[in-house]
FIFIMI-715581 format. One record per atom (N, C-alpha, C): residue number from 1; residue in one letter; atom name; x, y, z. Coordinates in Angstrom, 3 decimals. Layout:
<atoms>
  migu  tinu  drenfi        c1        c2        c3
   NUM     A      CA         X         Y         Z
...
</atoms>
This chain:
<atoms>
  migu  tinu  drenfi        c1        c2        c3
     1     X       N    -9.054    -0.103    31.127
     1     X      CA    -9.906    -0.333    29.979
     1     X       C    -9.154    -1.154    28.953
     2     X       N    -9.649    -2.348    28.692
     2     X      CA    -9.222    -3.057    27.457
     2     X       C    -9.859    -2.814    26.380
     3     X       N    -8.502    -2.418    25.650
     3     X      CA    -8.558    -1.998    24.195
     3     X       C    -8.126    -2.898    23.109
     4     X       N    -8.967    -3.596    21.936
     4     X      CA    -7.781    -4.415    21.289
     4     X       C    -7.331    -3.242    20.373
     5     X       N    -6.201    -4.569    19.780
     5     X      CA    -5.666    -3.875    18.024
     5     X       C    -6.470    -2.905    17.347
     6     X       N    -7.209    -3.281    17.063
     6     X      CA    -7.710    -3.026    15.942
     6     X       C    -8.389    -1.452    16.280
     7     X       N    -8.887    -1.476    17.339
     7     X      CA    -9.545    -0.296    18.293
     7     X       C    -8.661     0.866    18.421
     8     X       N    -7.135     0.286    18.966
     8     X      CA    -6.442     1.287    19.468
     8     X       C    -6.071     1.598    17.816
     9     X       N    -5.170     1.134    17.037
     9     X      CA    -5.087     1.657    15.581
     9     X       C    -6.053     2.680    14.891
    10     X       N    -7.261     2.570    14.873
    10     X      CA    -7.925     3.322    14.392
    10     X       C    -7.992     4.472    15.511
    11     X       N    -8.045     4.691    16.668
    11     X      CA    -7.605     6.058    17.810
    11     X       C    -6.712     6.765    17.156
    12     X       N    -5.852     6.045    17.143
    12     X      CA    -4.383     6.167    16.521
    12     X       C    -4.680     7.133    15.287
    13     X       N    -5.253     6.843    14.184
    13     X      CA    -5.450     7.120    12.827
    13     X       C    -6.011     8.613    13.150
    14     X       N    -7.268     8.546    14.417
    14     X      CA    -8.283     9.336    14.596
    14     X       C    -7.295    10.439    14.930
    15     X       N    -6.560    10.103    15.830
    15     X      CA    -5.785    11.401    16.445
    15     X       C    -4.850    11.835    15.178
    16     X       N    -4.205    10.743    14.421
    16     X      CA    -2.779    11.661    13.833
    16     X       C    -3.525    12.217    12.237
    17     X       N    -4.947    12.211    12.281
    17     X      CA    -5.617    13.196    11.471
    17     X       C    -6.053    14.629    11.874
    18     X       N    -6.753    14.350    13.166
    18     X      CA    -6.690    15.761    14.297
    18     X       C    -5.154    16.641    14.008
    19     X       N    -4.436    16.073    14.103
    19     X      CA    -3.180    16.671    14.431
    19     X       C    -2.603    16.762    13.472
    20     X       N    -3.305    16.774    11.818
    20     X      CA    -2.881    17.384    11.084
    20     X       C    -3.406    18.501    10.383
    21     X       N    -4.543    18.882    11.624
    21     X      CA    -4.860    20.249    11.016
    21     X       C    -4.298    21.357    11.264
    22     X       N    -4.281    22.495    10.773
    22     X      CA    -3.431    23.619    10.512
    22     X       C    -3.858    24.370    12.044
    23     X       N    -2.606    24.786    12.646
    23     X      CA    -2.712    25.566    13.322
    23     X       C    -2.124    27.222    13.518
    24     X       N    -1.945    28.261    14.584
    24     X      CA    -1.343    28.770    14.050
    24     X       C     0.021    29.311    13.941
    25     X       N     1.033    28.267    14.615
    25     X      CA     2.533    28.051    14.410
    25     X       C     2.478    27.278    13.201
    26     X       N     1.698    25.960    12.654
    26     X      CA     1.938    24.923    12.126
    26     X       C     0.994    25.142    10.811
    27     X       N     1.198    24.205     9.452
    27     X      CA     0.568    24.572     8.308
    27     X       C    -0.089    23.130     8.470
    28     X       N    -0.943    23.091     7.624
    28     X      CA    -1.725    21.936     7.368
    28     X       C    -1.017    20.803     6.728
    29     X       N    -1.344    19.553     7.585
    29     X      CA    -0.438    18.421     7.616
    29     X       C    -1.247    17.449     6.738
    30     X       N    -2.538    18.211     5.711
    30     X      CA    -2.785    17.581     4.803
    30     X       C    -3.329    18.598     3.625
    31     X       N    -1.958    18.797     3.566
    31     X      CA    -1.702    20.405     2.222
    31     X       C    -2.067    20.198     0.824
    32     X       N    -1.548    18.576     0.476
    32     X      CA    -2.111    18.207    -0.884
    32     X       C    -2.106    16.616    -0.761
    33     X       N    -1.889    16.151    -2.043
    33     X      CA    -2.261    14.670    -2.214
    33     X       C    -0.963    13.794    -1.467
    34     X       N     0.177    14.301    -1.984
    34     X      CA     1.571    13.777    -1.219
    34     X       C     1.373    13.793     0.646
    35     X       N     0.827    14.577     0.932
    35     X      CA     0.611    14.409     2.423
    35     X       C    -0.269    13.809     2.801
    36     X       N    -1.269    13.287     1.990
    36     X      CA    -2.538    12.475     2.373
    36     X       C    -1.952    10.861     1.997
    37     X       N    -1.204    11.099     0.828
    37     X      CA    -0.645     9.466     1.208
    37     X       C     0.451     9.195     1.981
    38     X       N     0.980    10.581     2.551
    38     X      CA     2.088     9.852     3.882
    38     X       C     1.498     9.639     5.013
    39     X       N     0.055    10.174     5.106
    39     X      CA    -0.430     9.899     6.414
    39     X       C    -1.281     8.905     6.185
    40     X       N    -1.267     8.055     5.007
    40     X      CA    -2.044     6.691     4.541
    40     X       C    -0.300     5.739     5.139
    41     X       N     0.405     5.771     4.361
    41     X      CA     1.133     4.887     4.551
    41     X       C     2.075     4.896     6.374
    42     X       N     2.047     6.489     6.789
    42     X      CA     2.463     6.473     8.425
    42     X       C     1.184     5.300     9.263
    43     X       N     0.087     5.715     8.334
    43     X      CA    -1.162     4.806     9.404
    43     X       C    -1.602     3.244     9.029
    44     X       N    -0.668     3.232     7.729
    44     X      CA    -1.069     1.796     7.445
    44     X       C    -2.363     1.366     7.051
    45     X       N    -2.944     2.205     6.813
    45     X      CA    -4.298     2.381     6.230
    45     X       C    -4.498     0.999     4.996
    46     X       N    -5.066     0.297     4.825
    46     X      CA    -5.308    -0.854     4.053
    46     X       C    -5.772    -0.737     2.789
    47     X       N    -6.036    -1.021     1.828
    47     X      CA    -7.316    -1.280     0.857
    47     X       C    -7.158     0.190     0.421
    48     X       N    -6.314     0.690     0.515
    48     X      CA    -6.687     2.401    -0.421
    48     X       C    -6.112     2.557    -1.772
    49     X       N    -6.741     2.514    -2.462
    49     X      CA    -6.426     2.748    -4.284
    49     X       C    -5.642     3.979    -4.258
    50     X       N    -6.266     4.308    -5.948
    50     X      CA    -5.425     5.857    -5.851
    50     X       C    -6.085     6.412    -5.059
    51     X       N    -5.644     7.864    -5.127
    51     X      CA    -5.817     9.109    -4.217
    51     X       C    -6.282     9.843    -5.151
    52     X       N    -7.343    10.780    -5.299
    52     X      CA    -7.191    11.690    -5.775
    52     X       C    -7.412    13.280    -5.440
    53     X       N    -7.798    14.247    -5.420
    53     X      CA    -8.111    15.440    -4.870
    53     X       C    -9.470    15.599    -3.861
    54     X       N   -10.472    15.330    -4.937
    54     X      CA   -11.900    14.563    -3.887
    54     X       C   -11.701    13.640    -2.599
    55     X       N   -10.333    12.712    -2.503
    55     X      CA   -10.051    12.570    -1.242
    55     X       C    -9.765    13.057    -0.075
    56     X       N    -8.792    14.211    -1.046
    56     X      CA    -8.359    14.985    -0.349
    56     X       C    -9.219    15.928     0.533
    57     X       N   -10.433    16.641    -0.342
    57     X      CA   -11.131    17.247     0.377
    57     X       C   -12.023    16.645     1.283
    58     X       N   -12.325    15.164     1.214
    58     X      CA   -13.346    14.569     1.782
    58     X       C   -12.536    14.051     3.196
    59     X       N   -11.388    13.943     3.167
    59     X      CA   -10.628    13.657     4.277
    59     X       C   -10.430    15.085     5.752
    60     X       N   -10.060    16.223     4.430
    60     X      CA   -10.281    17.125     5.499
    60     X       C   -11.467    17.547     6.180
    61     X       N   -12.687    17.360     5.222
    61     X      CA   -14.078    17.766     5.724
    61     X       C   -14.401    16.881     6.942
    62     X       N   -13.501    15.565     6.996
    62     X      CA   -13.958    14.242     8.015
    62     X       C   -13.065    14.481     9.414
    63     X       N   -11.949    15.321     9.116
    63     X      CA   -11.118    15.924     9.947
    63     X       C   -11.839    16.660    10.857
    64     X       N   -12.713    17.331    10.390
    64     X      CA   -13.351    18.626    11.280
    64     X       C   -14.241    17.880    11.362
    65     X       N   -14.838    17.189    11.310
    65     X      CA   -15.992    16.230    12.153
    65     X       C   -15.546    15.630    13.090
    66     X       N   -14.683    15.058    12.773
    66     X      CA   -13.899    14.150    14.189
    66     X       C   -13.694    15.044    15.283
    67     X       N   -12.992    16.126    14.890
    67     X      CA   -12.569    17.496    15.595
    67     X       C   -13.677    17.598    16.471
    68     X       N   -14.637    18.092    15.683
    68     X      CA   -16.535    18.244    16.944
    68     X       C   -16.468    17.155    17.860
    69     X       N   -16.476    15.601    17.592
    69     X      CA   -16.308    14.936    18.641
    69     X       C   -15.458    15.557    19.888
    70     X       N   -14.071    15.686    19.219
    70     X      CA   -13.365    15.876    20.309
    70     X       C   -13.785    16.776    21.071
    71     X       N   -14.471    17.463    20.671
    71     X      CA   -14.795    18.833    21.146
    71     X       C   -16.660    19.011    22.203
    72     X       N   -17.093    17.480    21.465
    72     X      CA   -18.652    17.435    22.469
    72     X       C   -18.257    17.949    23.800
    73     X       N   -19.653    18.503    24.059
    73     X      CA   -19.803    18.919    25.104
    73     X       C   -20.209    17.840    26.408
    74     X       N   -20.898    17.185    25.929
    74     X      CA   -21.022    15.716    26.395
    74     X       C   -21.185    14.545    25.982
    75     X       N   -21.772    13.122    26.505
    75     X      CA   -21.792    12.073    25.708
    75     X       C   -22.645    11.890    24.702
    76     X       N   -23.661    12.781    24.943
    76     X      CA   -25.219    12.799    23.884
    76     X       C   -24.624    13.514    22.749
    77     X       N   -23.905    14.503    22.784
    77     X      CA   -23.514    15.077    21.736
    77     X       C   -22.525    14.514    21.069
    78     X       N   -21.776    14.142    21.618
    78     X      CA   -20.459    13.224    20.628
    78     X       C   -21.297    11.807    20.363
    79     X       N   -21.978    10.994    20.814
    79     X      CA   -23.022    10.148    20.063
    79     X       C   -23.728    10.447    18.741
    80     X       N   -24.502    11.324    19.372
    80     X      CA   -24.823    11.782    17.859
    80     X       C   -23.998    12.318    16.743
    81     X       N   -23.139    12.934    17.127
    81     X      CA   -21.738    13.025    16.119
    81     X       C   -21.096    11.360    15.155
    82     X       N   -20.759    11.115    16.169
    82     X      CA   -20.044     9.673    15.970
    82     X       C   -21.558     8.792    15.149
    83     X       N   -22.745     9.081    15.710
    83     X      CA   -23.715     7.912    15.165
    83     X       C   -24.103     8.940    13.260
    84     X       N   -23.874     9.609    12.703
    84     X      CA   -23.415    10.563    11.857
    84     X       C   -22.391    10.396    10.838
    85     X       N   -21.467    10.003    11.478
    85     X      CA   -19.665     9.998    10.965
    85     X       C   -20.279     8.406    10.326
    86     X       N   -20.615     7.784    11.379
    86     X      CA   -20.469     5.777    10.702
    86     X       C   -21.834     5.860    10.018
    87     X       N   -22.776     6.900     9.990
    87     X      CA   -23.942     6.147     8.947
    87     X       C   -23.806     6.642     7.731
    88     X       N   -23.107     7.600     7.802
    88     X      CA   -22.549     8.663     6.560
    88     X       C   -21.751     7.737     5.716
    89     X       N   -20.468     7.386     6.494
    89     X      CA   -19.638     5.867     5.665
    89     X       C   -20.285     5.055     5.252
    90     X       N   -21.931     4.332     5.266
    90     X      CA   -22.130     3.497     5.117
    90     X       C   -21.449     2.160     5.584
    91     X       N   -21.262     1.939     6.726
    91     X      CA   -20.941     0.782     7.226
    91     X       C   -21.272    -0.614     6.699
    92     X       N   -20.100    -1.349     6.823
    92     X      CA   -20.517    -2.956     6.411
    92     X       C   -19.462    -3.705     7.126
    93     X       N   -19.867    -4.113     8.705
    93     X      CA   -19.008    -5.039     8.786
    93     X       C   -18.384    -6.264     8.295
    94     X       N   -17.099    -6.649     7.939
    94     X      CA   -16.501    -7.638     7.593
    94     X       C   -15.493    -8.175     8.283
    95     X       N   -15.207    -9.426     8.381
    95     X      CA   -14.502   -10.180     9.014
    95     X       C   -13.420   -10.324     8.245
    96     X       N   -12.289    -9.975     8.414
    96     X      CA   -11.309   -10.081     7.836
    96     X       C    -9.552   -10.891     8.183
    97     X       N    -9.177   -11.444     7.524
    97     X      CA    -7.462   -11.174     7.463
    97     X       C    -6.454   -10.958     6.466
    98     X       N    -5.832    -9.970     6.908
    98     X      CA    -4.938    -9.650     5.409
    98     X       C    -3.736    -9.409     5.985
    99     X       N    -2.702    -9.337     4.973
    99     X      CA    -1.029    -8.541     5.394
    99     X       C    -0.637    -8.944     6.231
   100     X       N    -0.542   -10.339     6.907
   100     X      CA    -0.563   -10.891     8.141
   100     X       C    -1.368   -10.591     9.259
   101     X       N    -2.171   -10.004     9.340
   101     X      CA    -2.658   -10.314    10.821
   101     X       C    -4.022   -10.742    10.636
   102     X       N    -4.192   -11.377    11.947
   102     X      CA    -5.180   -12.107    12.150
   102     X       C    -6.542   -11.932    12.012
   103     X       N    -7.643   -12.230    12.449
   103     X      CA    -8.967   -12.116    12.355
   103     X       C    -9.600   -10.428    13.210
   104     X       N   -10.064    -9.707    12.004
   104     X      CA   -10.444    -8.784    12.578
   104     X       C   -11.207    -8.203    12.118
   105     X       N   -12.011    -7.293    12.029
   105     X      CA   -13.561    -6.250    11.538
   105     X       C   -12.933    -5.362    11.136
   106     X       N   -13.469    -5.352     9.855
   106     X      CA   -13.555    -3.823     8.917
   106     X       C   -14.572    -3.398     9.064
   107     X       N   -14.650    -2.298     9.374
   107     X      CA   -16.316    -1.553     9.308
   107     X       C   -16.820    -0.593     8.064
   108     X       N   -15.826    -0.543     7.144
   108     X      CA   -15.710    -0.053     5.776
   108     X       C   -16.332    -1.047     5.117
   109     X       N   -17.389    -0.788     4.466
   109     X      CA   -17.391    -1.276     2.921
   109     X       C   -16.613    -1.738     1.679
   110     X       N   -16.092    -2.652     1.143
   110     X      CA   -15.355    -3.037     0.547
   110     X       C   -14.870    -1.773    -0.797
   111     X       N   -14.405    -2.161    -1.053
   111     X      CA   -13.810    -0.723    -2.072
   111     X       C   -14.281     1.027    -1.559
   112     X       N   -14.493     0.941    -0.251
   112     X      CA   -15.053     2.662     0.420
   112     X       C   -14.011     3.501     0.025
   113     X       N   -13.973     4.519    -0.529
   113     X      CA   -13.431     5.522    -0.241
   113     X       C   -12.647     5.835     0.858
   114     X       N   -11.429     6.387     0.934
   114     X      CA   -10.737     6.792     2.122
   114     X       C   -11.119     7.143     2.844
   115     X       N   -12.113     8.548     2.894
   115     X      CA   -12.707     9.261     3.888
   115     X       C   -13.682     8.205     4.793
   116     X       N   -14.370     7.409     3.607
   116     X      CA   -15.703     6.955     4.263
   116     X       C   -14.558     5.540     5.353
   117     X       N   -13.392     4.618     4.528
   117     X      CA   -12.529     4.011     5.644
   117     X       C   -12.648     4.445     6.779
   118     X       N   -12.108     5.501     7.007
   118     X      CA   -11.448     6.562     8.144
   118     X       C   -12.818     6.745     8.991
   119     X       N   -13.783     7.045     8.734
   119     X      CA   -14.861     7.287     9.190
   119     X       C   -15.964     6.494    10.149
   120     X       N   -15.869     5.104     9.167
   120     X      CA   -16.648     3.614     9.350
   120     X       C   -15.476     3.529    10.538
   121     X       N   -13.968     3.296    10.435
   121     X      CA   -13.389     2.207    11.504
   121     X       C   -12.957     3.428    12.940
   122     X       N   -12.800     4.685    12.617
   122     X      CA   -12.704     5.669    13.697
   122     X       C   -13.925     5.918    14.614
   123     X       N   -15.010     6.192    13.507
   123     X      CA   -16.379     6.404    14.162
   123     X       C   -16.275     5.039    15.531
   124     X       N   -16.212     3.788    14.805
   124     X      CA   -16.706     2.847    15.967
   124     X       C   -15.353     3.112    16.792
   125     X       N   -14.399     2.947    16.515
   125     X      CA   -13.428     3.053    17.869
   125     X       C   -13.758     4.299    18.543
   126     X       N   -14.327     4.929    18.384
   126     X      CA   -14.412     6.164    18.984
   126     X       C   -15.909     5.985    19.838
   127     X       N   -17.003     5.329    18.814
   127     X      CA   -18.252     4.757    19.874
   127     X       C   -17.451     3.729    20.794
   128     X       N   -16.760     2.775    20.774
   128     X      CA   -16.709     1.944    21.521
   128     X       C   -15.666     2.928    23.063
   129     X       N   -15.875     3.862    22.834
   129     X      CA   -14.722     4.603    23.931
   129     X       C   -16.225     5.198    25.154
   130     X       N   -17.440     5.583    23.857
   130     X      CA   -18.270     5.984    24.157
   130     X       C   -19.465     5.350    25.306
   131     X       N   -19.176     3.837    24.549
   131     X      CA   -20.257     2.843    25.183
   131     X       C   -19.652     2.358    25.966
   132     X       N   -18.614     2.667    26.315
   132     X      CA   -17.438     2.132    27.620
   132     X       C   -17.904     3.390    28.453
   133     X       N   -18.317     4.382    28.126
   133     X      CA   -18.321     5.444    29.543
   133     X       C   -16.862     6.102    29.446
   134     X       N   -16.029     6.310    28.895
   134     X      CA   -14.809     6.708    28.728
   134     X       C   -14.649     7.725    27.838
   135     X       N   -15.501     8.532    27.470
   135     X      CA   -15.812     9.601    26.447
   135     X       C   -14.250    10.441    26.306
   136     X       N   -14.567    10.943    28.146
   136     X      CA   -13.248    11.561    28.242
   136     X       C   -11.746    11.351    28.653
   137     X       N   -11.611    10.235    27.629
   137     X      CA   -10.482     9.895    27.259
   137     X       C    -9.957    10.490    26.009
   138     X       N   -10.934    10.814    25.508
   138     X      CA   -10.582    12.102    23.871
   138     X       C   -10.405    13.401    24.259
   139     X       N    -8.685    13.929    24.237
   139     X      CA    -8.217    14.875    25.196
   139     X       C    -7.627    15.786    23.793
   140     X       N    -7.765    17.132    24.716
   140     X      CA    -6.328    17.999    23.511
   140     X       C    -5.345    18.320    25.036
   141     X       N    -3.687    18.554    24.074
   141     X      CA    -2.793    18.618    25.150
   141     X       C    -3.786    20.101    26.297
   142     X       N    -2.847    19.661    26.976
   142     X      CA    -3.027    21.214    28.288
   142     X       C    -1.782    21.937    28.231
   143     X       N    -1.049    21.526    27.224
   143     X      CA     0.132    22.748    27.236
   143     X       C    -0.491    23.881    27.043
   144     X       N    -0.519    24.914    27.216
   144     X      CA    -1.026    26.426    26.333
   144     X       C    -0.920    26.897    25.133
   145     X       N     0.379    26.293    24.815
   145     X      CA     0.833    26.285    23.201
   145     X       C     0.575    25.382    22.417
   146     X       N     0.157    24.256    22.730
   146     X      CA    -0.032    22.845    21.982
   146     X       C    -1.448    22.537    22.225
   147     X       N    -2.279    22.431    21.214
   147     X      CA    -3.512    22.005    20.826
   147     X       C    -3.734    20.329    20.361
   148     X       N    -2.724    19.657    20.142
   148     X      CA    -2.791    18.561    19.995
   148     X       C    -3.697    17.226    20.932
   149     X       N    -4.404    16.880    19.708
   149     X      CA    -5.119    15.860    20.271
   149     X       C    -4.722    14.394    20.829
   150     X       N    -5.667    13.751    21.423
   150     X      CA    -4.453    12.339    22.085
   150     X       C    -5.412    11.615    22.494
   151     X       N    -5.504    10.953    22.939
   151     X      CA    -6.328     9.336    23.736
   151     X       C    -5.738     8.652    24.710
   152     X       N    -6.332     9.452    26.076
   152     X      CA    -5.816     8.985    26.977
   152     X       C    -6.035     8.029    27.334
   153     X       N    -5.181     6.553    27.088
   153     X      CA    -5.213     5.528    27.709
   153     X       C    -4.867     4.611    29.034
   154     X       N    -4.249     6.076    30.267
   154     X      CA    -3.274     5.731    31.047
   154     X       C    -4.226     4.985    31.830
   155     X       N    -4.120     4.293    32.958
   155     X      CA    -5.003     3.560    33.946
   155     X       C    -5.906     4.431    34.513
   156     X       N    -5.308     5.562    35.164
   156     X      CA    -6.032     6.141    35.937
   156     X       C    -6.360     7.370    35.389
   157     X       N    -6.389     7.349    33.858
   157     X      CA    -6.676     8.682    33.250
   157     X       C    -6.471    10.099    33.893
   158     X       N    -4.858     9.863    34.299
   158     X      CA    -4.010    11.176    34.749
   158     X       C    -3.530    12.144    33.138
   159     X       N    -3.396    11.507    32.269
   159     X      CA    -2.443    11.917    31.275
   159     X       C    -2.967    13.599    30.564
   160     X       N    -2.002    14.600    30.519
   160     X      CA    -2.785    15.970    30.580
   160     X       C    -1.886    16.032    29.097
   161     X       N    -0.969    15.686    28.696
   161     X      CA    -0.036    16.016    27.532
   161     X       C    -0.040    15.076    26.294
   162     X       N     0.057    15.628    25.143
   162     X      CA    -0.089    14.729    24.030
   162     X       C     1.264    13.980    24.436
   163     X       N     2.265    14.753    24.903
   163     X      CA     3.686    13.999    24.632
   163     X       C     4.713    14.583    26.172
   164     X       N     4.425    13.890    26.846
   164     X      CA     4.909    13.922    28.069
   164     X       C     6.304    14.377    28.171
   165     X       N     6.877    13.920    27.241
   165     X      CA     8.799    13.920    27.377
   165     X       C     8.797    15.743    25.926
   166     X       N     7.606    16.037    25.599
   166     X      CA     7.473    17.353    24.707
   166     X       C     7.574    18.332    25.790
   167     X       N     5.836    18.334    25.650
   167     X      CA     4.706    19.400    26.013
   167     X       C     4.646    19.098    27.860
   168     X       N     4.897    18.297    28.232
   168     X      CA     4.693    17.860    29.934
   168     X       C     6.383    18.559    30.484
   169     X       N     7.138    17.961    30.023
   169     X      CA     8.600    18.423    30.401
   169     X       C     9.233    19.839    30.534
   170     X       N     8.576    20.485    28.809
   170     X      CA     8.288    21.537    28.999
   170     X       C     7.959    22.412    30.171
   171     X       N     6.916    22.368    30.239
   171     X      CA     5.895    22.951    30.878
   171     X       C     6.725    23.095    32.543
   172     X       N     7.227    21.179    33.191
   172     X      CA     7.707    21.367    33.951
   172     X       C     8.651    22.065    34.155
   173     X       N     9.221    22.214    33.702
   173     X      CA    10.919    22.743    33.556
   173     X       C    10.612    24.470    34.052
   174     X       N     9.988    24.476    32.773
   174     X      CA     9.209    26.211    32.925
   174     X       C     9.012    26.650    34.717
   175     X       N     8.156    25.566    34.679
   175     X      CA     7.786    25.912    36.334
   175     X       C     8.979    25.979    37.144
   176     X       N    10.074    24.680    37.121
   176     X      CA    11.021    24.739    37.894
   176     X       C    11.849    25.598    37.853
   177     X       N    11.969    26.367    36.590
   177     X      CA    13.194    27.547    36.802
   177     X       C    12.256    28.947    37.244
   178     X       N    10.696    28.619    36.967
   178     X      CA    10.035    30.528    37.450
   178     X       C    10.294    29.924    39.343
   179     X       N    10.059    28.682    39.864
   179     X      CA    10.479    28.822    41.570
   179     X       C    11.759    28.566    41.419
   180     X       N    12.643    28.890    41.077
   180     X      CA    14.206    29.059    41.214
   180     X       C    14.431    30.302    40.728
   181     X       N    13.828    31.273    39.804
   181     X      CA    13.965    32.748    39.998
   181     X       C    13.190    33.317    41.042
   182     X       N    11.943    32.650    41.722
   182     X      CA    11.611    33.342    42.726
   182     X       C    12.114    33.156    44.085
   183     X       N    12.535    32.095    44.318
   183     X      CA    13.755    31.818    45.028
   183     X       C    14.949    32.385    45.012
   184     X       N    15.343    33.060    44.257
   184     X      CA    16.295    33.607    43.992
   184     X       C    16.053    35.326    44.593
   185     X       N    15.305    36.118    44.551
   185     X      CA    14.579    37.082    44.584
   185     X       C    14.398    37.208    45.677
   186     X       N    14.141    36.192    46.484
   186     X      CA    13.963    36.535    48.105
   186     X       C    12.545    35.918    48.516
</atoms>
């Protein structure tokens, strides 16, 4: 599946918002305003003014929407999710270039709000995963302990772990030493 820039970035954005919701080893990775602009400036997020608290909450409320996507039961349902998320933003495509790079679509409205940003350019990367037939490529790990979300982009959509060299290694290892104690045992 070909993905451009601009597509995979906003996945990108989609997931490392998923994965900053609170779990229950982990606290919420968007606790106040200081964490909402490190995960503006980790994502490179464009065009965002100040911040203020109303972002804050409107970001997490957009969090748990995205979340339901991940979570459809099928494609009709994460459609209608996703067709929801981008009419809610008020969409306005624009053709853009800024900060060096080249020619590309904003699906935000010019001065939008963060949430509604996040919303307009995730929603469509997330339809365009949709209208590809690739729904389920919007994965949470399969570790047991790790809930983390991800976008599987591998070819053959093998990929079961947010973080292969984490949560995959893990996991293996685990296995390899319970058949080397049962090996051991007789």
């Amino acid at each position: 599946m070909l993905i451009n820039h601009d597509t995979r970035c906003a996945l990108d954005n989609v997931v490392d918002l998923l994965n900053t919701s609170p779990e229950e080893d982990t606290p919420d990775g968007l606790s106040d305003l200081a964490a909402l602009r490190a995960y503006v400036a980790r994502n490179n997020v464009s065009g965002v003014g100040e911040l203020t608290e109303r972002d804050l909450r409107a970001v997490r409320e957009l969090r748990g929407r995205f979340a339901r996507v991940f979570a459809a039961d099928d494609t009709r349902a994460a459609a209608e999710l996703v067709n929801s998320l981008v009419a809610r933003a008020g969409t306005t495509p624009q053709l853009t270039d800024h900060d060096g790079y080249d020619w590309h679509v904003h699906y935000f409205a010019p001065g939008a709000s963060l949430a509604d940003h996040l919303a307009a350019d995730g929603g469509m990367a997330v339809g365009f995963l949709i209208v590809a037939g690739e729904l389920d490529r919007l994965r949470r790990c399969a570790a047991p302990d790790c809930r983390r979300a991800f976008v599987d982009l591998s070819r053959n959509r093998s990929r079961r772990y947010c973080d292969s060299r984490t949560c995959g290694n893990r996991l293996h290892v685990a296995a390899y030493r319970a058949r080397r104690r049962q090996a051991a045992r007789g």
